[in-house]
C-alpha positions, 0 to 999 in steps of 0.5 A: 388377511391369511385367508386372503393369501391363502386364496391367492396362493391356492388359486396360482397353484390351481392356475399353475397345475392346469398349466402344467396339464396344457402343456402336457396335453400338448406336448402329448399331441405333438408326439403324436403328429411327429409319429403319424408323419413318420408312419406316412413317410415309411408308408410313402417309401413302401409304396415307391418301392412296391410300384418301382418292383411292379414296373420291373416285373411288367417291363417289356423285356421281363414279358418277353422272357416268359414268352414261349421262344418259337414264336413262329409254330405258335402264330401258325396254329389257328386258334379253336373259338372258346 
């Protein structure tokens, strides 16, 4: 009879442990997901950021201002073929 009770408890404690580890693992995976999906946004945040400064950087008018201002001599030298 003490066997018996002893197997049963012996076998609840075994069925709690590996509960006990499941939810662990769980818990563990979650954490992770939460993470990479923080890591995604950032990047998502980073990437928006780097083309809106790319879009300002070749706006038409920033292009302009790297153009030499005396357009005219420049469109009446003939250009040497290369």
């Amino acid at each position: 009879m003490f066997f018996r009770f002893g197997a049963a408890v012996a076998l609840i404690v075994a069925i709690s442990l590996l509960g006990i580890a499941l939810e662990k693992r769980s818990l563990s995976l979650k954490r992770a997901i939460s993470l990479q999906t923080y890591r995604a946004a950032q990047l998502d945040e980073r990437r928006v950021q780097l083309r809106l400064r790319c879009e300002q950087l070749g706006a038409p008018s920033r292009l302009l201002e790297t153009l030499p201002s005396d357009n005219s001599q420049a469109a009446r030298e003939p250009r040497s073929p290369r």
